[in-house]
N, C-alpha and C positions, 0 to 999 in steps of 0.2 A: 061741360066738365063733369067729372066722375065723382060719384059721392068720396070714391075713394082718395080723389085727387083733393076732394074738397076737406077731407078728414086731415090733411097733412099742413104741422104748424108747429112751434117749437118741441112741444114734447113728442115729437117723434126724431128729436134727433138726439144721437146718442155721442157724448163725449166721450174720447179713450186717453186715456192719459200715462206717461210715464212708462213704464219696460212693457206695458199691455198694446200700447199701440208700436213699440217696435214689432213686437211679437205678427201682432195682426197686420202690422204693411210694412215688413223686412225690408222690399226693395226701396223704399225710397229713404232707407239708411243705409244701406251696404250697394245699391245697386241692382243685385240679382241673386237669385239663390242658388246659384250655378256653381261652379267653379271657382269663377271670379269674387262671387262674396263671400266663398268660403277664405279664398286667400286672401279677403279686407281684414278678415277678424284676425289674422296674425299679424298682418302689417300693424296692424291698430295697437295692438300690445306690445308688439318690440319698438314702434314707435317711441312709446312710453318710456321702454329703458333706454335707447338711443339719446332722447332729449336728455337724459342722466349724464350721458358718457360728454356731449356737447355742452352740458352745462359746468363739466366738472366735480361733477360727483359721485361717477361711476368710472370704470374701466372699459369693459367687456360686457357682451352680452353673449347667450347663448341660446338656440332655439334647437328642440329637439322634436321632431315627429315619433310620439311614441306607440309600442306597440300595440295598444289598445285603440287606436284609432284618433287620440287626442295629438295635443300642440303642449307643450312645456318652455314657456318664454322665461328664463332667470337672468335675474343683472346682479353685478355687486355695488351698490349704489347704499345711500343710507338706510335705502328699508322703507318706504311709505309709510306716512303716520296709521295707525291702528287707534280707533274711539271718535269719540264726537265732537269732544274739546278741541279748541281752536290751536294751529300750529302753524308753527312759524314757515314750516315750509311746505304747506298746500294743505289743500284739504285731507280728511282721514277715508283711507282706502275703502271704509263702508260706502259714504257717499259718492265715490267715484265709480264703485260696482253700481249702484242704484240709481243715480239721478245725471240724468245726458247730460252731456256736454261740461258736467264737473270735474274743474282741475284744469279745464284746458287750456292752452296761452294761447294769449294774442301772439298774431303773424310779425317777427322778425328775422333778421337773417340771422340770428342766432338759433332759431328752430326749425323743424324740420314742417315741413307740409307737405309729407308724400301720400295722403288720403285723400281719395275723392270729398269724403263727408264731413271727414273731423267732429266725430260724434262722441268720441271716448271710449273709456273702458265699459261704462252701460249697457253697449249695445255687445259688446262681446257677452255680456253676463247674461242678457235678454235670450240671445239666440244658441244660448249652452244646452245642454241638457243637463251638466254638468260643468262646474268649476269650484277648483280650489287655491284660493291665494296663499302664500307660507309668506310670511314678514321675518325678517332680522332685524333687530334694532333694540339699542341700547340695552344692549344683553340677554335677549328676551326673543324666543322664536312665538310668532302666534299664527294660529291657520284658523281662514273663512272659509265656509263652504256654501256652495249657492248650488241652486236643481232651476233652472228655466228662470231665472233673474231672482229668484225667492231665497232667501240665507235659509237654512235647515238647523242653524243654531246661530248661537250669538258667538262672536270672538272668543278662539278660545287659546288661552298662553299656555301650550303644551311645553314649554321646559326653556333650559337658559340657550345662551349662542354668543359662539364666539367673534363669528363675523357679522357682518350688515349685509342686507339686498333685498330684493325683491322676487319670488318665482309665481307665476300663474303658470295653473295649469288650466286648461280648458277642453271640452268635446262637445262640436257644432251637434245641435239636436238634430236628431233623423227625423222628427216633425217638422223642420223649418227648409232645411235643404233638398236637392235636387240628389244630388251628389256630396258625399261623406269623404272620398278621396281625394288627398291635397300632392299638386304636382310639385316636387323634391324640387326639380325643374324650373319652373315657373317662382317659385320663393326663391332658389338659388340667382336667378336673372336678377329679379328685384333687389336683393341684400348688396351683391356683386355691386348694381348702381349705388345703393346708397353707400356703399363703402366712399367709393373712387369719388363722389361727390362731398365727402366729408372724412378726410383725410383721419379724424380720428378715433372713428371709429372703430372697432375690435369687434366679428360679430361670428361667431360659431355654427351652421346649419348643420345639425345630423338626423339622419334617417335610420331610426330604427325598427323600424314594423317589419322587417322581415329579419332575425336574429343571423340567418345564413351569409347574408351581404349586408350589413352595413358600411351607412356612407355618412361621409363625414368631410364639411369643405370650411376651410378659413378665410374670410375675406378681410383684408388688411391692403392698406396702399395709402402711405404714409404721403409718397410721389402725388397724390389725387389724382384726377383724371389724365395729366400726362403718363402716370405708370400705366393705365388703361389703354391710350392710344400707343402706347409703345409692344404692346402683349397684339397690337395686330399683323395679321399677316401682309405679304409681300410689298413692302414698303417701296418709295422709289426711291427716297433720300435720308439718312440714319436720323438725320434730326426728330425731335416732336417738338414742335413749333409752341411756346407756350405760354401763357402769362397769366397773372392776376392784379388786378386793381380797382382799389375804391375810389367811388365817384359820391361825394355830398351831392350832385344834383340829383342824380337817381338816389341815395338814400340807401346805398349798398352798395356790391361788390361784386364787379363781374369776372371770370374764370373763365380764359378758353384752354385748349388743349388741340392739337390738329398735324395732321401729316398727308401728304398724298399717297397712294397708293398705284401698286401696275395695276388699276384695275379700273372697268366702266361704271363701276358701283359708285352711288354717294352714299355716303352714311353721315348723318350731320343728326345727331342727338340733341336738342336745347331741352333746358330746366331752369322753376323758376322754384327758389327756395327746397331744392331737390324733389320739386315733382315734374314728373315727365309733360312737355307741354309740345303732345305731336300734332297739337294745331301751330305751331310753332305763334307769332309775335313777334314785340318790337326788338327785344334780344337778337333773336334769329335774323331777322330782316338787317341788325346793324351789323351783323357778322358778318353779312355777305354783304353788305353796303362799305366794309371796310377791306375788304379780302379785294375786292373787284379795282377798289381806289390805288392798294398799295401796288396791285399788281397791273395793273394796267401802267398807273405812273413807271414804275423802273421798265417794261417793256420797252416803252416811248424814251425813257432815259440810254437805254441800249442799243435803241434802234430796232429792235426788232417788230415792232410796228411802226409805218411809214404813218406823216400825218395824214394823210387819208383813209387811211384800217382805221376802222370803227375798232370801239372800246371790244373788249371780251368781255361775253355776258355770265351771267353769272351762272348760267347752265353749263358753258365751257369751265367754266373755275372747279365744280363742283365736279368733274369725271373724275372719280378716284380719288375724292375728297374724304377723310376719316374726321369726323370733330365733336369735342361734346364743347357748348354754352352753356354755363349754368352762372346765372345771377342770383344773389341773398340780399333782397330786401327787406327791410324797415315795413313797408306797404304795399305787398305786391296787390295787383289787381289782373286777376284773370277772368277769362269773360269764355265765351261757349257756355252750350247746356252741361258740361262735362269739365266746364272747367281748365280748358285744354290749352290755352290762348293767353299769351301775357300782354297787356294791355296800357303798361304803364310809358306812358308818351317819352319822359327824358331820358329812359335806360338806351333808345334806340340811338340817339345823337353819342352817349358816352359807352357805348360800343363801338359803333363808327369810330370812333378817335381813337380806343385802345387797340383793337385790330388793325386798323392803319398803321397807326408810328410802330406798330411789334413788326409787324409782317414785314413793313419797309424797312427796318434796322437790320433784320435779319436777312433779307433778300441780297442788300447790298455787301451784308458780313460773310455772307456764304454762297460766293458766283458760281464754284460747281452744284450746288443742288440747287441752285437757283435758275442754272442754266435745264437742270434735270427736267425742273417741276415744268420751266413754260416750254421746253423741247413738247416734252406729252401733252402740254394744252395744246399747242401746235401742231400736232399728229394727229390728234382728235377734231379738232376746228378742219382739217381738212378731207375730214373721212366724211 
């Protein structure tokens, strides 16, 4: 062994703590410094005002890509507390800029969990070059400003206000990332889902870095993800198949929406407390456990399979299948290194049963598009 191996013992190892070790291993808080982590740290903040709009205490949010290269997230929400003194309703907005994982709720289906990390506002402050928070609240505007998680002054209450809310602004440092450029694109995909996943939502995306063409989208869908499956193209049958309901044994609430399509494409979206889970789970697996049940049974009710014709699998069901699954649990458990997998045992059985009895009330309430859907399974089973 090497002196030098021999010289190695606690004091050579060095603790990092707090916004210094975001700083020094970014990816195992956001991911990557790519692209994709650049777009964690907007999710991560409009997250924040969303839970607002979901809890009740906001409307609207608005996200703007500004000219300068930054992100500007504002809600009209009460305003996050500003100072040290304890409040009644979370912690005060310094501690949330500085210390991980402060402020953050526990998983129910009341909240949103559309981040891979769930680390907070912290890491957006860590990985800034710059950020400034503006508060509204009980009459009172006051602005934070931080350079690389560091405040450059103390709270300061620049003058009265009429309204309440919240705005960060923020600009990913070009010491930390790969890429500075956030795709309009890519955050409009994402907002889009969390819209139609949570019906009440109100969420604003505009692009203004190029003053020539700006762009400006509103995502709203009161409808939830039925308005979504209805906005697709060449349908085979006008219906969009659709339901929600809660189950005490899974501890939540499950949400389909679905239609066939003329087409060889599956598209089967599942989510669990609206994060996208395209390792799919027991959600997914009961959707098609219950798609396969209702439709096999009236086929055989119809005759249109003899008892010898085996069941249609669920590869045949799925040609030209449109659907999004999203359950909101109390306790979700999702498993993968990513997270990706919903894992929770009883959601799978109380899927099965809500997709079942919907599909089969509907199959039999509507013979010509019922005839439509198993004509093209039928077309396809024989190609």
């Amino acid at each position: 062994m090497s002196e030098e191996c021999k010289a190695y013992d606690a004091s050579a190892i060095v603790v990092i703590e707090g916004l210094e070790a975001v700083r020094k291993r970014p990816g195992m808080y956001i991911g990557s410094v790519g692209e994709r982590g650049l777009h964690y740290l907007v999710f991560e903040v409009a997250e924040r005002a969303m839970d607002e709009i979901l809890g009740g205490t906001a409307s609207r949010v608005e996200i703007a890509l500004t000219a300068d290269g930054g992100v500007r997230v504002a809600d009209d929400g009460t305003g996050l507390p500003v100072g040290h003194a304890g409040h009644s309703d979370g912690p005060a907005l310094e501690s949330r800029l500085a210390v991980l994982c402060c402020g953050a709720q526990p998983a129910n289906r009341r909240s949103l969990l559309g981040g891979y990390f769930d680390v907070g506002l912290a890491v957006v402050n860590a990985l800034s070059g710059r950020l400034t928070a503006e508060v509204r609240r009980d009459g009172a505007r006051w602005v934070l400003e931080y350079e690389r998680g560091v405040a450059v002054a103390t709270p300061t209450r620049t003058g009265p206000a009429d309204d309440s809310g919240t705005a960060i602004t923020f600009r990913p440092d070009a010491e930390i990332f790969e890429t500075l450029e956030f795709s309009f694109d890519a955050l409009a995909e994402r907002f889009r889902e969390m819209s139609f996943l949570n019906r009440d939502l109100d969420i604003t995306l505009t692009d203004d870095r190029d003053p020539a063409a700006p762009r400006a989208v509103r995502f709203r869908f009161p409808g939830g993800p039925r308005d979504h499956i209805a906005e697709q193209s060449a349908p085979l049958h006008p219906d969009v198949i659709g339901f929600e309901r809660e189950y005490s044994e899974m501890e939540g609430t499950v949400e389909v929406a679905f239609r066939w399509c003329d087409t060889r494409e599956e598209r089967v979206a599942s989510y669990a407390n609206s994060r996208p889970t395209t390792g799919g789970g027991t959600h997914e697996l009961g959707f098609r456990d219950g798609l396969a049940a209702a439709v096999n049974a009236y086929a055989r009710e119809q005759q249109l399979l003899t008892p010898s014709d085996p069941d249609l699998t669920p590869a045949q069901l799925g040609v030209g299948l449109t659907a999004v699954v999203s359950v909101k649990l109390d306790h979700p458990e999702l498993e993968g290194s990513t997270r990706d997998r919903l894992g929770n045992g009883p959601v799978r059985a109380c899927v099965t049963e809500a997709v079942r009895e919907h599909l089969a009330a509907w199959l039999r309430a509507n013979p010509a598009q019922a005839t439509a859907v198993l004509a093209r399974i039928s077309m396809t089973t024989r190609r």
